[in-house]
C-alpha positions as a Markdown table, in Angstrom:
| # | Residue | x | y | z |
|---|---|---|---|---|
| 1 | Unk | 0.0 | 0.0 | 0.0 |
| 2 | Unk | 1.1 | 3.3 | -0.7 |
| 3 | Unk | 0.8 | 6.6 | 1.0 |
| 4 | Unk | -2.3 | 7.8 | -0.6 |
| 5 | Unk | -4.1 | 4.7 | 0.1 |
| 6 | Unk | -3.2 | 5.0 | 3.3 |
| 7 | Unk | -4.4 | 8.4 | 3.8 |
| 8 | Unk | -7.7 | 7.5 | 1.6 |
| 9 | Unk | -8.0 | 4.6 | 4.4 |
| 10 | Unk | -7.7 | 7.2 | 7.5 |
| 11 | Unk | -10.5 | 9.6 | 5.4 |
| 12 | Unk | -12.7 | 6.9 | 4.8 |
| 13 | Unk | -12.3 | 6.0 | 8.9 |
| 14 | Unk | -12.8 | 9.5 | 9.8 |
| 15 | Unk | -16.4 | 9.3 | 8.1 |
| 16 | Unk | -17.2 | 6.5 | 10.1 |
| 17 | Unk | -15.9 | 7.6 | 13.1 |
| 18 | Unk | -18.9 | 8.6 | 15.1 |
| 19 | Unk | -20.2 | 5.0 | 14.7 |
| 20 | Unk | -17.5 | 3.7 | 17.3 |
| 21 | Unk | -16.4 | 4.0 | 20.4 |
| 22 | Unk | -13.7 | 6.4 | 20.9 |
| 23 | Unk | -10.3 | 5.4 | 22.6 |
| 24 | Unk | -10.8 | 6.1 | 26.4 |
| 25 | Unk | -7.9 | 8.4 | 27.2 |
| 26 | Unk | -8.4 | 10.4 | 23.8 |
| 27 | Unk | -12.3 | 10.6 | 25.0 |
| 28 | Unk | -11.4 | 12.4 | 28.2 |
| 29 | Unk | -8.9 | 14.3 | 26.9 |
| 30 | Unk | -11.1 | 15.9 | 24.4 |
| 31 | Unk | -14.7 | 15.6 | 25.9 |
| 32 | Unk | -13.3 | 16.6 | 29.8 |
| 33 | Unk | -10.2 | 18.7 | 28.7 |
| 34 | Unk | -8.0 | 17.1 | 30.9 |
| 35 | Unk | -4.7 | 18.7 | 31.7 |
| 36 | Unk | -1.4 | 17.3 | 30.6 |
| 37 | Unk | -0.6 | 15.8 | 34.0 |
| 38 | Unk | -4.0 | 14.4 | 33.9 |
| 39 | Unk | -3.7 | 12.6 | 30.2 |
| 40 | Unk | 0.1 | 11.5 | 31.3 |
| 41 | Unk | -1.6 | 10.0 | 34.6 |
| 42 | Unk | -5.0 | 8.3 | 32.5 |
| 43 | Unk | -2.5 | 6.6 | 29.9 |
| 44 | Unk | -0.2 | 5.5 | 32.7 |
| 45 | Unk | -3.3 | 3.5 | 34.3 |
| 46 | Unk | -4.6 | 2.5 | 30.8 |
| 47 | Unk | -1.7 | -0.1 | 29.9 |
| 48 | Unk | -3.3 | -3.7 | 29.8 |
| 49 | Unk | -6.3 | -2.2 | 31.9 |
| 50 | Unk | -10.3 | -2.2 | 30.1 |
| 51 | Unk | -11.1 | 1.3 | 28.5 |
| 52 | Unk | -14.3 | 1.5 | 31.1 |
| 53 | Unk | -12.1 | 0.6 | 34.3 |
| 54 | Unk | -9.1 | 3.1 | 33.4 |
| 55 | Unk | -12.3 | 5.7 | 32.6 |
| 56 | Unk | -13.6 | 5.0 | 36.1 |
| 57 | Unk | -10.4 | 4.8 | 37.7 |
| 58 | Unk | -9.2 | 8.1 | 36.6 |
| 59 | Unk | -12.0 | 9.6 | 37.7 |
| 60 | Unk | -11.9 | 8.6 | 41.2 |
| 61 | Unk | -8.2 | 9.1 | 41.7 |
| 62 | Unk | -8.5 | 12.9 | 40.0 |
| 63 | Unk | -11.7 | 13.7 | 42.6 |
| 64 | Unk | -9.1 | 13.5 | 45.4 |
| 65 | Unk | -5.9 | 14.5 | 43.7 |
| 66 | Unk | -5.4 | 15.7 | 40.3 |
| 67 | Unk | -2.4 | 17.6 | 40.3 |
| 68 | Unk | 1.8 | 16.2 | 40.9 |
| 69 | Unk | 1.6 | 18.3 | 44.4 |
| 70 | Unk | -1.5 | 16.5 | 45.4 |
| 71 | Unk | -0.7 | 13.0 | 44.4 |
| 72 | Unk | 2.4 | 13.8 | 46.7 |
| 73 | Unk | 0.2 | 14.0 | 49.6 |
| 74 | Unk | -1.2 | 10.6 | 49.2 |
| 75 | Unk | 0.2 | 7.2 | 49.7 |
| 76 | Unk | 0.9 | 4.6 | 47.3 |
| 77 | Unk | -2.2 | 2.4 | 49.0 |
| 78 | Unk | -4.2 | 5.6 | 48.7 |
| 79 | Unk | -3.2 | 6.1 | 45.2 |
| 80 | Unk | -3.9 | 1.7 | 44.6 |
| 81 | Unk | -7.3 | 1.9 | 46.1 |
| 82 | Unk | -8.3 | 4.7 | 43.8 |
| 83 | Unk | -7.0 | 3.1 | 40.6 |
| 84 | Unk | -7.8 | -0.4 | 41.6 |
| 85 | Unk | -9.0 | -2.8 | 39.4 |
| 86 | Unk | -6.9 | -1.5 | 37.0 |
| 87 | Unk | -4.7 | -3.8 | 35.6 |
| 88 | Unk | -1.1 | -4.2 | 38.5 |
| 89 | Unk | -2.5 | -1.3 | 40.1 |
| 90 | Unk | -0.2 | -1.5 | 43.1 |
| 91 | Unk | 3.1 | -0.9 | 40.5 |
| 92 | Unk | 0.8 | 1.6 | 38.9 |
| 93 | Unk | 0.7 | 3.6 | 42.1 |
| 94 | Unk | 3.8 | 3.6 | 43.3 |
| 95 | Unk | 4.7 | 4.8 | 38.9 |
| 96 | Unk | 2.3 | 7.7 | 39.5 |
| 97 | Unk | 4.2 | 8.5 | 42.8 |
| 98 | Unk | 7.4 | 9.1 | 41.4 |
| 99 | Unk | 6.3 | 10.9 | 38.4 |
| 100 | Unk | 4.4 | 13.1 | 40.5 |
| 101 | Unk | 7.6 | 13.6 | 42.5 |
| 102 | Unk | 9.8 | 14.1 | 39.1 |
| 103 | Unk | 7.7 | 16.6 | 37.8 |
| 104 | Unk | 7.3 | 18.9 | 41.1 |
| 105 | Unk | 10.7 | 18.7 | 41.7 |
| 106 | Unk | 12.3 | 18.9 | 38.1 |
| 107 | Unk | 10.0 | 20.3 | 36.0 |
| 108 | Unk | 7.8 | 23.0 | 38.4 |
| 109 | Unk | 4.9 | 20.2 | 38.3 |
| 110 | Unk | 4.6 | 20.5 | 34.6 |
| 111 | Unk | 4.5 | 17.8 | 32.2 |
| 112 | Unk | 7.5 | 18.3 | 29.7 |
| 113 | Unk | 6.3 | 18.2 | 26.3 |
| 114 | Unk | 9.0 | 16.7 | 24.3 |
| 115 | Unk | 9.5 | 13.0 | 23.4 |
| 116 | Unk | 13.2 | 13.1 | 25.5 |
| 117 | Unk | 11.6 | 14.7 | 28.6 |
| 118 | Unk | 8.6 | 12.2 | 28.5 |
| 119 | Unk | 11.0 | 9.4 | 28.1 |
| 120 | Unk | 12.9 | 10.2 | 31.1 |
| 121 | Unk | 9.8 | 9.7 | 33.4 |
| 122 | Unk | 9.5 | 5.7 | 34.9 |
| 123 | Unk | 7.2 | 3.8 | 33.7 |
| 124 | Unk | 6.5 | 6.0 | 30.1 |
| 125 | Unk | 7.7 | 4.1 | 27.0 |
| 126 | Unk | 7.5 | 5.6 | 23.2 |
| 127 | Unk | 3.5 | 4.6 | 22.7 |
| 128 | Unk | 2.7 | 7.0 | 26.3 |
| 129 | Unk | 4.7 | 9.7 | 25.4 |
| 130 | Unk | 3.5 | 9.8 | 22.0 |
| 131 | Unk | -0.2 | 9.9 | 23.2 |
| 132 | Unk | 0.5 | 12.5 | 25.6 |
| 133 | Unk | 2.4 | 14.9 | 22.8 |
| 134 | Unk | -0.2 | 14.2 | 20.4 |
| 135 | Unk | -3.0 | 14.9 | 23.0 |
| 136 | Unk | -1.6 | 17.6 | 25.6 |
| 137 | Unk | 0.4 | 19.5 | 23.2 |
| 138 | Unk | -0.6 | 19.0 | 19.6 |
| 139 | Unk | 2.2 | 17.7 | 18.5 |
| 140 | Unk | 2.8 | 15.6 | 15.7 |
| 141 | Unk | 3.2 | 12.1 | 16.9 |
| 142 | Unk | 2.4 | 8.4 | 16.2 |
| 143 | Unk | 1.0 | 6.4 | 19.1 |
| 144 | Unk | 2.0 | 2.9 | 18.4 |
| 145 | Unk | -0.1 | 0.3 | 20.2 |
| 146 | Unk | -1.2 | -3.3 | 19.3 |
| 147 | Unk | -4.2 | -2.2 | 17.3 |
| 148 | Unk | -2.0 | 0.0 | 14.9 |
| 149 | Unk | 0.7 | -2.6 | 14.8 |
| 150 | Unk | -1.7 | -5.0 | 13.8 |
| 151 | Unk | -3.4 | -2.9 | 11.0 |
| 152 | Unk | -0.7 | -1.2 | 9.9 |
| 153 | Unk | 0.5 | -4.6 | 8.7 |
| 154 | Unk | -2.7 | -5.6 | 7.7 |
| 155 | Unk | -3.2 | -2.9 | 5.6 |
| 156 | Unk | -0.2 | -3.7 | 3.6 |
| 157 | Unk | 1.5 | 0.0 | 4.6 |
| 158 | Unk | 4.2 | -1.7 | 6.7 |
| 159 | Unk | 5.9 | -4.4 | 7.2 |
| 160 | Unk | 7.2 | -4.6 | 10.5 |
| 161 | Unk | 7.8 | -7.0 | 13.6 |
| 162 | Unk | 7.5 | -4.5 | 16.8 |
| 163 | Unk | 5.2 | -1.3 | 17.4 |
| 164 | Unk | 8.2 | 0.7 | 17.7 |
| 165 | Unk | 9.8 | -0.7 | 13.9 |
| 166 | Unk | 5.8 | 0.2 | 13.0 |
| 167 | Unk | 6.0 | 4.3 | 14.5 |
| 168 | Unk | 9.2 | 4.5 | 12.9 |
| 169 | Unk | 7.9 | 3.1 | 9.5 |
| 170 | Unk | 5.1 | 5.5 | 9.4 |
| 171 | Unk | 6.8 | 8.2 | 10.1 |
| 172 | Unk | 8.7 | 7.7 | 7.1 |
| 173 | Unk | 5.7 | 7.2 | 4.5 |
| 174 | Unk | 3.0 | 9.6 | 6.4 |
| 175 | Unk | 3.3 | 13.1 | 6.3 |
| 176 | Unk | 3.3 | 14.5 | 9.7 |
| 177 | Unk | -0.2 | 16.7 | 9.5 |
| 178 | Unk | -1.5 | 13.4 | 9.4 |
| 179 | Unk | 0.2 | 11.5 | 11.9 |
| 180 | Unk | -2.6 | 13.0 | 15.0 |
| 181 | Unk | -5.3 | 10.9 | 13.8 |
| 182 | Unk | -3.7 | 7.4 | 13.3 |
| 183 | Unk | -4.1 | 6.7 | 16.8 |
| 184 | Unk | -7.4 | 7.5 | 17.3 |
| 185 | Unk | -9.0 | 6.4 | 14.1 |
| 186 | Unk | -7.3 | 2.7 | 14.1 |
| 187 | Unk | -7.9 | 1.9 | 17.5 |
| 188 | Unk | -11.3 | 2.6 | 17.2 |
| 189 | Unk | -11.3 | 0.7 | 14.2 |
| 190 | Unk | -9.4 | -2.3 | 15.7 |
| 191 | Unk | -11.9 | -2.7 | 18.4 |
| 192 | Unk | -15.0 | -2.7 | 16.5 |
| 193 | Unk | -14.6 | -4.2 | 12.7 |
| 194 | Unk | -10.7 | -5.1 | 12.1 |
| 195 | Unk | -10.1 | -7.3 | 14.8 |
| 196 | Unk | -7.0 | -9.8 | 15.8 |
| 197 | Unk | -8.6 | -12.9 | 15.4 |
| 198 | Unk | -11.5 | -13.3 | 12.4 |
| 199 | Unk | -11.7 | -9.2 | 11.3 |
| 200 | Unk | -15.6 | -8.1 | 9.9 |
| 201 | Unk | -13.9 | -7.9 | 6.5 |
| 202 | Unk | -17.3 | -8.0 | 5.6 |
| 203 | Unk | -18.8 | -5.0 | 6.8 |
| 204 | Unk | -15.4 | -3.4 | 6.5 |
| 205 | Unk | -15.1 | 0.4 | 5.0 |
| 206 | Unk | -11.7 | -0.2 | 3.7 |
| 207 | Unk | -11.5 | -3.5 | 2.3 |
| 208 | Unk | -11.3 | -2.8 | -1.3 |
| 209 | Unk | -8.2 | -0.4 | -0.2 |
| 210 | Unk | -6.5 | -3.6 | 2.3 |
| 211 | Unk | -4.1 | -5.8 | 1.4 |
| 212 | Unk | -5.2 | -8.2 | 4.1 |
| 213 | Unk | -1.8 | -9.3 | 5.0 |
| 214 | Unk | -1.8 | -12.3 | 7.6 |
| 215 | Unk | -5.7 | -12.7 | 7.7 |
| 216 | Unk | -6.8 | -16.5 | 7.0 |
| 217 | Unk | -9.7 | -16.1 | 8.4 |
| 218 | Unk | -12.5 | -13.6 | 8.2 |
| 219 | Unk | -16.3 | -12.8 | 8.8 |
């Protein structure tokens, strides 16, 4: 696939948008204007946790503290109760804890808002930081996660064995005014129509634009 079928696949997506479920932490960042700490915080507590339960967890931990200097005055049990069920909540806790800590002490309790500066908190890998620079700031950045992998490669657009050979692949072949909505628009997709196991290549918007790469089996 080339890059103008790529894009033609993210236009066709962005009409069909409103049908799906958004991804949680883009939902709240957009529908509740959450604040940069408050995204970083959400995306920390999404990883391997259910959109709903990060939704709901969020929301209880930000009622009682949703700034770095208030998290400070918690405890990591505090901060696990509030995010609990979410998905090794206690690790998640005492993560949110240190960034907190980073961020009053190094940064005057602001999130940084480049890739280096998000890398150098614990616990934020390339797919967080992205999110959060693509979400807090509006900066051009591709949020890698499994959904994106996978149809990145099913597409035919990549071909790539990690999420971070995938980010780096698209960067290469998308311009950047496009990079924003990848996230947003294949996730969505991933979870309703283009799933892992047996996609709805029949109802699918794209398929005369997919290569189906790696799909033996559809509906």
């Amino acid at each position: 696939m080339d890059t103008n079928r790529f894009v033609e696949v993210l236009n066709t997506l962005e009409k069909e948008f409103p049908k799906w479920n958004a991804p949680v932490v883009s939902l709240m960042a957009k529908r509740d204007k959450r604040t940069p700490f408050q995204i970083l915080i959400s995306t920390i507590i999404s990883l391997r946790t259910k959109d709903q339960i990060t939704a709901e967890a969020s929301e209880r931990l930000f009622k009682i503290a949703d700034t770095p200097e208030k998290i400070l005055k918690l405890s990591e049990k505090e901060i696990a109760e509030a995010i609990y069920p979410a998905g090794f909540y206690r690790n998640k806790a005492k993560t949110i804890k240190e960034i907190s800590k980073i961020l009053v002490e190094k940064y005057n309790g602001k999130v940084p808002d480049t890739l280096e500066g998000l890398l150098s908190l614990p616990g934020v890998g390339r797919k967080t930081a992205n999110l959060v620079l693509a979400l807090s700031f509006n900066k051009p950045a591709i949020c890698v996660d499994v959904h994106v992998h996978r149809i990145s490669n099913r597409l035919g657009i990549v071909n790539t064995k990690t999420p971070e050979e995938t980010e780096f692949a698209l960067m290469e072949k998308v311009p950047k005014k496009y990079w924003n909505r990848i996230n947003d628009l294949l996730v969505a997709f991933g979870q309703t129509i283009c799933k892992p196991i047996s996609p709805h290549c029949s109802i699918c918007p794209v398929k005369h634009l997919c290569e189906q790469k790696g799909v033996d089996k559809h509906r």
